[in-house]
FIMARMAR-113798 format. One line per field, with one value per residue (C-alpha): z, y, x; residue number from 1. Coordinates in nm, 3 decimals. Layout:
# residues N
z: c(Z / ...)
y: c(Y / ...)
x: c(X / ...)
marvex: c(NUM / ...)
END
This chain:
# residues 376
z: c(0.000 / -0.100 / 0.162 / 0.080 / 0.081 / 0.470 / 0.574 / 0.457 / 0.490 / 0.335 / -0.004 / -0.269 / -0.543 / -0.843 / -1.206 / -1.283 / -1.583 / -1.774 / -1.813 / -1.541 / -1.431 / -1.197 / -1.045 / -0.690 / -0.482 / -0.309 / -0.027 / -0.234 / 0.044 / -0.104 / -0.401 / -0.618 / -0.850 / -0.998 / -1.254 / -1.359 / -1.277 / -1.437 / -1.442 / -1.115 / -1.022 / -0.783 / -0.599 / -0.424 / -0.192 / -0.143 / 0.132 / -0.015 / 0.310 / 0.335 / 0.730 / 0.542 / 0.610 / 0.410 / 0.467 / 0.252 / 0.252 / 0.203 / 0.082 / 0.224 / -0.031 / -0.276 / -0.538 / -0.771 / -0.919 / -0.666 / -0.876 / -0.743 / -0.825 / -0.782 / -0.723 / -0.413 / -0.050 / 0.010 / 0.270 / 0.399 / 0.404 / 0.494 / 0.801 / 0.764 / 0.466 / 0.742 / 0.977 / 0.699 / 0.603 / 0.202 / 0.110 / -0.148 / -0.236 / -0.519 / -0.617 / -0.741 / -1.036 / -0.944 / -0.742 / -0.446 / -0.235 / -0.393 / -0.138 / -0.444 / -0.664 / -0.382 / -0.259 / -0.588 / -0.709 / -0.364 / -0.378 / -0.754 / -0.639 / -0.325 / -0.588 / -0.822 / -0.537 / -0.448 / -0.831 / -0.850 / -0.512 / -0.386 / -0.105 / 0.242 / 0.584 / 0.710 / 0.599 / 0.725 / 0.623 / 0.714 / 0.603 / 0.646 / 0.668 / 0.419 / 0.379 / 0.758 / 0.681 / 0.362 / 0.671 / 0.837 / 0.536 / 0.458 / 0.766 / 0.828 / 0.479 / 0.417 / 0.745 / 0.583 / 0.399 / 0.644 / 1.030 / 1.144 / 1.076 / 1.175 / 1.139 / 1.131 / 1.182 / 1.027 / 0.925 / 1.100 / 1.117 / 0.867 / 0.529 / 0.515 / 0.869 / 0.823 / 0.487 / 0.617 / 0.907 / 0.674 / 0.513 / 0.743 / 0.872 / 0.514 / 0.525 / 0.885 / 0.748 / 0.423 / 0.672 / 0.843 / 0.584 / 0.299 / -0.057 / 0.147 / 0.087 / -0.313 / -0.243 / -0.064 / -0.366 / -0.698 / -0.718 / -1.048 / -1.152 / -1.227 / -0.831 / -0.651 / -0.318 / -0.237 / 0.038 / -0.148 / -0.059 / 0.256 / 0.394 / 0.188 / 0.452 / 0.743 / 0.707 / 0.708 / 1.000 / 1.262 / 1.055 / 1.178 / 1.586 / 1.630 / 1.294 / 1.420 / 1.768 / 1.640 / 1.392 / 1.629 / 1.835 / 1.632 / 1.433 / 1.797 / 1.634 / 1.815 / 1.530 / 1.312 / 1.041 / 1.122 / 1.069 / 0.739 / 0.591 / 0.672 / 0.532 / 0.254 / 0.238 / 0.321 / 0.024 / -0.258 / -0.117 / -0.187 / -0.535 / -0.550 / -0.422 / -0.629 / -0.950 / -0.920 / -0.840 / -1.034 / -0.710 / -0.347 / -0.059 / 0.172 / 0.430 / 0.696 / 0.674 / 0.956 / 1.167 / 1.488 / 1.536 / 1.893 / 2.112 / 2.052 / 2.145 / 1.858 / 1.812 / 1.789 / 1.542 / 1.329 / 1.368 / 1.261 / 0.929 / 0.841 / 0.455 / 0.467 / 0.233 / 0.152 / -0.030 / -0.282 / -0.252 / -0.499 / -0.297 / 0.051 / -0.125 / -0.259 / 0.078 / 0.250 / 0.000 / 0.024 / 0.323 / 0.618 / 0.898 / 1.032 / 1.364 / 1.288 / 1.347 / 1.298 / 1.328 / 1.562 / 1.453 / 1.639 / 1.582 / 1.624 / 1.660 / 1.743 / 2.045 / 1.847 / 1.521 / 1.344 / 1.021 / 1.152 / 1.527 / 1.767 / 1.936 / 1.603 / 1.697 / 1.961 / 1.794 / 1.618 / 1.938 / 2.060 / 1.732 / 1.787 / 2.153 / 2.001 / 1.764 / 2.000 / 1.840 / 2.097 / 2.222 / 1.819 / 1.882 / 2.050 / 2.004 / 2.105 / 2.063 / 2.033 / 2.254 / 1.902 / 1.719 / 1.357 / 1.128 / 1.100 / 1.292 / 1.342 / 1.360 / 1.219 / 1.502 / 1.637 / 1.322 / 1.387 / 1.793 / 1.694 / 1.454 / 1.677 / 1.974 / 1.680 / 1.580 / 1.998 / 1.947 / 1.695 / 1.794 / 2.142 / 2.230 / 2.449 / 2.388 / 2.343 / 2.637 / 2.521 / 2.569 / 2.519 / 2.322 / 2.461 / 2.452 / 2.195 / 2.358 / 2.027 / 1.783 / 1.498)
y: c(0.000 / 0.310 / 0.614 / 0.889 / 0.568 / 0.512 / 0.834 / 0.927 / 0.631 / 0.332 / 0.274 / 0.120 / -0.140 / -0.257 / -0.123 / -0.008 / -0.015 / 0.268 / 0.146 / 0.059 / -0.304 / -0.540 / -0.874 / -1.051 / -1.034 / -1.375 / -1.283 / -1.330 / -1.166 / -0.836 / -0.739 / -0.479 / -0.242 / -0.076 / 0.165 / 0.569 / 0.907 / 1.200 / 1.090 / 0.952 / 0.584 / 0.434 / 0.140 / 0.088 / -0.259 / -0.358 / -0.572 / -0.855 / -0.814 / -0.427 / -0.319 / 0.102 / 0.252 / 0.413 / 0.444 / 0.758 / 0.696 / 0.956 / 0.808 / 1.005 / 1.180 / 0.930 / 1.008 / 0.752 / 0.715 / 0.511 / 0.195 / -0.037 / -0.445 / -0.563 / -0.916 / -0.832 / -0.716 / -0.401 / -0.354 / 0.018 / -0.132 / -0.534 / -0.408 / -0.222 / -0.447 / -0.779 / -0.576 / -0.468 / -0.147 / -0.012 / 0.151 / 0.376 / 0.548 / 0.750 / 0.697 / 1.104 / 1.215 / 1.334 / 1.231 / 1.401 / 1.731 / 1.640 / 1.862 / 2.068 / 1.755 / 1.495 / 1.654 / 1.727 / 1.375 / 1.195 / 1.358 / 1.241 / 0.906 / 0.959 / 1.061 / 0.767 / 0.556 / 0.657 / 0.652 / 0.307 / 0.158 / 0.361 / 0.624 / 0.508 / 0.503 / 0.666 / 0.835 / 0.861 / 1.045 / 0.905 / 0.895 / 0.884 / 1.189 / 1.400 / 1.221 / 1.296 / 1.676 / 1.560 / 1.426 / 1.731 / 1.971 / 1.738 / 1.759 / 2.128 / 2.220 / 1.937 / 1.881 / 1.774 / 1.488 / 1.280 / 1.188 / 1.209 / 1.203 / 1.038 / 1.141 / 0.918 / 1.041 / 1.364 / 1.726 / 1.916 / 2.245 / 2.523 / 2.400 / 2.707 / 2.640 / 2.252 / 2.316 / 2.602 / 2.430 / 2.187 / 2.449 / 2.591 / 2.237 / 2.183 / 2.532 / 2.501 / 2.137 / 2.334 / 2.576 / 2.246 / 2.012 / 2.226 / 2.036 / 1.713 / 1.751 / 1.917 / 2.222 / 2.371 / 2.557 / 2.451 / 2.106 / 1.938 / 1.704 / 1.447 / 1.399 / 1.101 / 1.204 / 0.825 / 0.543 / 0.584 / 0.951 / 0.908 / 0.628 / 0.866 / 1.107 / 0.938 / 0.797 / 1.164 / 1.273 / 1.285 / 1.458 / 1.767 / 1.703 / 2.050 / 2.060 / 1.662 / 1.806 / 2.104 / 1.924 / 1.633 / 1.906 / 2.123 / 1.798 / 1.575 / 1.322 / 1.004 / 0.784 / 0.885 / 0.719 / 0.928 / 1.220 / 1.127 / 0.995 / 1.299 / 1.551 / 1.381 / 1.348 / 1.739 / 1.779 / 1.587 / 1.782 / 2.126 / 2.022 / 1.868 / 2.230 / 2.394 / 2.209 / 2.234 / 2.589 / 2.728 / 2.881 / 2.769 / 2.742 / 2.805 / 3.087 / 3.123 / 3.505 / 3.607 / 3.272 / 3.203 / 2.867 / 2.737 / 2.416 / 2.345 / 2.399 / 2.608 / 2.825 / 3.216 / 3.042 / 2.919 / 3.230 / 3.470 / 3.234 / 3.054 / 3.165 / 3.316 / 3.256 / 3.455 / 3.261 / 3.435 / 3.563 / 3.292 / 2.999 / 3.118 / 3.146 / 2.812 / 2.675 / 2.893 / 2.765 / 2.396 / 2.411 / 2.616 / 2.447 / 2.668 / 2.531 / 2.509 / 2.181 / 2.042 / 1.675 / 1.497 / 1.472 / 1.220 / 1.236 / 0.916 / 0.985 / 0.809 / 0.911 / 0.974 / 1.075 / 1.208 / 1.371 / 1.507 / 1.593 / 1.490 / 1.863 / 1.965 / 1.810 / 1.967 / 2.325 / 2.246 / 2.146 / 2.493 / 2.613 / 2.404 / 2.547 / 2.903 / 2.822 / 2.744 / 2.383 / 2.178 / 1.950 / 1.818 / 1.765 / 1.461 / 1.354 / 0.992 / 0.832 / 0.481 / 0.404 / 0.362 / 0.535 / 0.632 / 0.792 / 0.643 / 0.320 / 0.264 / -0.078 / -0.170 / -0.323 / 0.029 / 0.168 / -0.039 / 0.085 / 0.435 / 0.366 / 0.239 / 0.507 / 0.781 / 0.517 / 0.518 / 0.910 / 0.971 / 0.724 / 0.803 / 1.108 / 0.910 / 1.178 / 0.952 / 1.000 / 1.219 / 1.044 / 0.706 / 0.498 / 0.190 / -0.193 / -0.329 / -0.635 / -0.665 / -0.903 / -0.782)
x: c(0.000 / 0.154 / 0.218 / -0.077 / -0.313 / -0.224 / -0.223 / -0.555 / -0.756 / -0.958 / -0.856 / -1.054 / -0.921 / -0.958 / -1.129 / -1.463 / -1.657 / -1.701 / -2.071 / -2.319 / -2.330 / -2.566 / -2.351 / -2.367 / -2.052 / -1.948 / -2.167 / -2.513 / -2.713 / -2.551 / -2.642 / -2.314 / -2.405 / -2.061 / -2.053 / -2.055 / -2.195 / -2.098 / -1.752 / -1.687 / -1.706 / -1.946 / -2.032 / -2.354 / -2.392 / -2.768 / -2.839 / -3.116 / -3.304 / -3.246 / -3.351 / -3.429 / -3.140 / -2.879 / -2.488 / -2.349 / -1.931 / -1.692 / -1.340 / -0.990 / -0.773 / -0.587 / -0.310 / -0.459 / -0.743 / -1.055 / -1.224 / -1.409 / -1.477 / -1.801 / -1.641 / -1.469 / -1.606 / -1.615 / -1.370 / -1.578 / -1.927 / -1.926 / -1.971 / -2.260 / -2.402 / -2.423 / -2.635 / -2.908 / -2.742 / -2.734 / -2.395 / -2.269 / -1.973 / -1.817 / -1.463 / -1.454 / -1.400 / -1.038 / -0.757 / -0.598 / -0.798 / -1.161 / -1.385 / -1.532 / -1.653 / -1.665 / -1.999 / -2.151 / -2.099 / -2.183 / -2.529 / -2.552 / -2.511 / -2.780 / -2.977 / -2.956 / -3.002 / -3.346 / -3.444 / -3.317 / -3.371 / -3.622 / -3.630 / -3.456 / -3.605 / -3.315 / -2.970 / -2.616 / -2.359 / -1.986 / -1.618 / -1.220 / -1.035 / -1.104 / -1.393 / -1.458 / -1.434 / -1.696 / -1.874 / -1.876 / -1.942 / -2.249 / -2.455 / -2.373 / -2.491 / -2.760 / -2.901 / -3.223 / -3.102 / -2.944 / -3.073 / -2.640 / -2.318 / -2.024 / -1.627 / -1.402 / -1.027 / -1.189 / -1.017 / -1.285 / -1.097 / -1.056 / -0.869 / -0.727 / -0.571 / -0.441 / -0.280 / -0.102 / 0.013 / 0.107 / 0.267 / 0.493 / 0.603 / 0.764 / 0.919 / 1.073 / 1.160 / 1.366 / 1.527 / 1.707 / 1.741 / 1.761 / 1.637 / 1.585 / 1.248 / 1.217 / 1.016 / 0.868 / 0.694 / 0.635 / 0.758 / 0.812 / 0.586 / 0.846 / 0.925 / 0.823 / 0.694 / 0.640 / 0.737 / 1.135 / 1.171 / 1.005 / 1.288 / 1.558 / 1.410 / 1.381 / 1.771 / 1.875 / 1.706 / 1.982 / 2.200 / 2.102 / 2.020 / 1.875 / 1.609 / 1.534 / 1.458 / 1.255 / 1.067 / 0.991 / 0.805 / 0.682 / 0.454 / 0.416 / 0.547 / 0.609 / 0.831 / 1.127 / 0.890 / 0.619 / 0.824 / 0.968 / 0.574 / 0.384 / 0.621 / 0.658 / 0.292 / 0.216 / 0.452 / 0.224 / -0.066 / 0.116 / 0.178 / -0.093 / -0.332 / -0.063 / -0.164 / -0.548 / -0.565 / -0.231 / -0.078 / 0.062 / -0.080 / 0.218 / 0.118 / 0.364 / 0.451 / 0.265 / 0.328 / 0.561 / 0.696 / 0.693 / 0.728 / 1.114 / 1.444 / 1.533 / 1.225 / 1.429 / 1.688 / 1.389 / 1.172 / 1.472 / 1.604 / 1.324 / 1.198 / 0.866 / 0.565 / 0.242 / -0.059 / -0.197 / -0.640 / -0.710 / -0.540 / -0.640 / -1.002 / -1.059 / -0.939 / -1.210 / -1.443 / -1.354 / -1.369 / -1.440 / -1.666 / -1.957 / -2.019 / -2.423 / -2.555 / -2.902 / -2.851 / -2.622 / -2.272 / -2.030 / -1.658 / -1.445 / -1.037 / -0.774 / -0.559 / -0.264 / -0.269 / 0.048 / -0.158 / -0.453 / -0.404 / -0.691 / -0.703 / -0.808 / -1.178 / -1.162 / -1.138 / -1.445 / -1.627 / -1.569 / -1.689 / -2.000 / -2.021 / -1.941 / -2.259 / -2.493 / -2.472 / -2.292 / -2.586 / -2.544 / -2.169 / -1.949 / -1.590 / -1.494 / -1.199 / -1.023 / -0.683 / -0.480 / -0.192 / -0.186 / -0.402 / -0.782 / -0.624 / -1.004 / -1.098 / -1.419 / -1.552 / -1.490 / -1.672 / -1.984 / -1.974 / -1.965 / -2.267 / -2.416 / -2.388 / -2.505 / -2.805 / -2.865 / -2.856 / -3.106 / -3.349 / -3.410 / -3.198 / -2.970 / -2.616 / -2.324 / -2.090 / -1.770 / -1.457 / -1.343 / -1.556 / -1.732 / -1.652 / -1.908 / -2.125 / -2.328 / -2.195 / -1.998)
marvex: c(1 / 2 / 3 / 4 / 5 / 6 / 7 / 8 / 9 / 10 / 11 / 12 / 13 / 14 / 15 / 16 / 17 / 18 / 19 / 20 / 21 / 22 / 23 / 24 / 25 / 26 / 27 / 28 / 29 / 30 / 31 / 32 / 33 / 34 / 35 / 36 / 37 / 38 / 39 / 40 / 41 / 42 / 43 / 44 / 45 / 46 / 47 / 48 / 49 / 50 / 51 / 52 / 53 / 54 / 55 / 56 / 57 / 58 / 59 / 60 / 61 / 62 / 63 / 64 / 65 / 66 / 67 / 68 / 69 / 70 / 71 / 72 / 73 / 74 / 75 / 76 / 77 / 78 / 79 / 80 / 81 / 82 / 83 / 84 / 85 / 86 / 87 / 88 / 89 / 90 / 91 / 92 / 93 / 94 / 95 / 96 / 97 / 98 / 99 / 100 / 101 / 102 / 103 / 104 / 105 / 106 / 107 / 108 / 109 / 110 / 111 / 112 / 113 / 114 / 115 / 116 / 117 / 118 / 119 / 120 / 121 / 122 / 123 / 124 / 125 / 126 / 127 / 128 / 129 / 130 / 131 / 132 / 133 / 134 / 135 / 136 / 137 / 138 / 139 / 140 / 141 / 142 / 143 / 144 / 145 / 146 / 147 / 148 / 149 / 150 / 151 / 152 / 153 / 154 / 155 / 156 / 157 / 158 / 159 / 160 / 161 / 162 / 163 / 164 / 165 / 166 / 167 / 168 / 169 / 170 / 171 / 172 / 173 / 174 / 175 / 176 / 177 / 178 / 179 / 180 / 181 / 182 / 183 / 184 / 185 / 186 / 187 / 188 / 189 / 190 / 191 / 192 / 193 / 194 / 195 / 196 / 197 / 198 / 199 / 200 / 201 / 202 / 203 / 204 / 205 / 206 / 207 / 208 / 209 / 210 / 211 / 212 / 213 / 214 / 215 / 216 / 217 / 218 / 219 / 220 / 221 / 222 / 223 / 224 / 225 / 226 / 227 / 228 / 229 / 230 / 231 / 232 / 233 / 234 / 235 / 236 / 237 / 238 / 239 / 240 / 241 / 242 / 243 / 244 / 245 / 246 / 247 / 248 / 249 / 250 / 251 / 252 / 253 / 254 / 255 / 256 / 257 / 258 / 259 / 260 / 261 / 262 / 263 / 264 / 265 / 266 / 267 / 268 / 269 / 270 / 271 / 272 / 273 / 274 / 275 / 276 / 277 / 278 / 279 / 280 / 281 / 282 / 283 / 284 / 285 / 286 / 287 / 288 / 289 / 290 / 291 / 292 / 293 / 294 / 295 / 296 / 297 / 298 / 299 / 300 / 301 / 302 / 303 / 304 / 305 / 306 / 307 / 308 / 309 / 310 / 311 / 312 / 313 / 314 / 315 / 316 / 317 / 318 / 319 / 320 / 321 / 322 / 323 / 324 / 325 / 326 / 327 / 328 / 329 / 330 / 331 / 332 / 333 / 334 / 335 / 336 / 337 / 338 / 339 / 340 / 341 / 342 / 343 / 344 / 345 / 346 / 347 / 348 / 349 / 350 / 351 / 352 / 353 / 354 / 355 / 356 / 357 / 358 / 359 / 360 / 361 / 362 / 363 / 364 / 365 / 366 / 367 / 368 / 369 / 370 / 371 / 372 / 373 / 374 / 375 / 376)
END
């Protein structure tokens, strides 16, 4: 599995046709439908015995192209698909940051659901990553499709505010281990920002004791390896933002760096970097939480994660609180390390505390998340 793959979520495999097809997985209580919308792949699993309810899935960002194989489980939904529960999912119609079509072509698939399948009892609205900020831009703009939501490992801050944290990780990274990284700007497309570069990276590391020491604090980050993936990963997002709106998104001019050793040395030499309207604009746009809920949302993290940092939630429960939303609002979280190191017996628990939820009002409990006694 390559690097941006685990450190933004659940992949999915294999081709799709160009043209819509009907088949039965291995599991024959399921029925597959794979096919195309408007562009973007889609797979939709139909439980024979369906119990009403619908699961809407957000995928994380990928660098290649999502298909999907109507012959093979579907690693998101099997899940959800044993207990009753219709799935769907759209691969997107591009790779990489896919908040602007991602939505659009998620609620052309809803939509061809119901015409095909007929209209659901009940609606849910989940993902990975930036699928969980999907999640989150769903419900707070859609309330009236969907009963809840739940985030898994979700970016529910400002875009604006994670990319240019991102940002200013790779330029503090530049100012110690200058062209380690290629970048931080305009990086040619002909640079593999993959698993290679990443061990390149992380077998450099202690040659400079003071950046490693800075860097280490600056990102929280527990492993050498962590280290190494997710600036190599923050670096094929910049190109990546870079490419799709033709300018970068590094905004550190008006930052100070704190937490390590060498914070005044990096402050003073460290190369500054101003984002131009248009970047910092499409960021805003896609996407900048409100903080208005209407439906319950329930946020699943894991204690540590090295990409998307679990006190990041907890801005956006203050937002909520801010909002007058916060009775809609609940972060959990698992006792795990990594990014979306959800299990999906964990998965179904959390479904099942935001099914608890909407039904009869019962508020999950904030904090860790329960020990499932319901069969799996």
């Amino acid at each position: 599995m390559c690097l941006i793959a685990l450190a933004w979520g659940v992949p999915a495999t294999a081709s799709a046709p160009q043209q819509t097809a009907h088949g039965q997985p291995a599991d024959a209580a399921v029925h597959v439908e794979t096919g195309t919308l408007d562009g973007a792949p889609f797979r939709i699993d139909m439980p024979v015995h369906w119990n009403g309810t619908l699961i809407v899935y957000y995928h994380g960002y990928s660098e290649t192209p999502v298909a999907f194989d109507k012959a093979r489980p579907n690693a998101m939904g099997s899940g959800f698909t044993r207990r009753g529960f219709a799935v769907i999912q759209s691969g997107y119609s591009v790779t990489g940051w896919a908040v602007e079509q991602a939505m659009s072509e998620t609620e052309t698939l809803r939509r061809y659901f119901i015409a095909h399948y007929g209209q659901p009892r009940e609606s849910y609205v989940t993902g990975h990553s930036m699928g969980g900020m999907l999640t989150l831009a769903t419900i707070e703009s859609y309330p009236s499709r969907y009963n809840g939501a739940l985030a898994l490992c979700g970016l529910l801050e400002p875009a604006t505010w994670a990319i240019e944290h991102g940002g200013a990780m790779l330029a503090a990274f530049d100012y110690y281990y200058p062209g380690l990284i290629p970048g931080p700007e305009h990086i040619p497309t002909n640079v593999n920002l993959d698993q290679a570069l990443a061990h390149h990276v992380q077998a450099h590391l202690h040659d400079n004791p003071t950046g490693y020491a800075e860097i280490k604090a600056l990102g929280h980050f527990k492993t050498d390896e962590d280290m190494a993936g997710v600036l190599v990963f923050l670096a094929y997002i910049e190109r990546d933002l870079e490419q799709k709106i033709g300018a970068p998104t590094i905004n550190n001019a008006n930052l100070l760096y704190f937490g390590g050793p060498d914070d005044n040395a990096l402050n003073a030499g460290v190369e500054r970097y101003t984002a131009s309207n248009a970047a910092l604009d499409y960021l805003k746009t896609w996407y900048t939480p409100t903080g208005v809920l209407d439906r319950p949302l329930l946020a699943l993290h894991t204690s540590y994660d090295p990409v998307i940092p679990p006190d990041t939630v907890s801005q956006y429960a203050d937002l909520a609180q801010r909002m007058g939303s916060s009775h809609f609002f609940v972060q959990q979280f698992v006792k795990a390390d990594g990014h979306c190191n959800i299990s999906r017996e964990q998965t179904l628990t959390a479904m099942d505390e935001l099914l608890a939820w909407v039904h009869s009002g019962r508020r999950p409990t904030a904090g860790l998340l329960p020990t499932t006694s319901k069969p799996q």
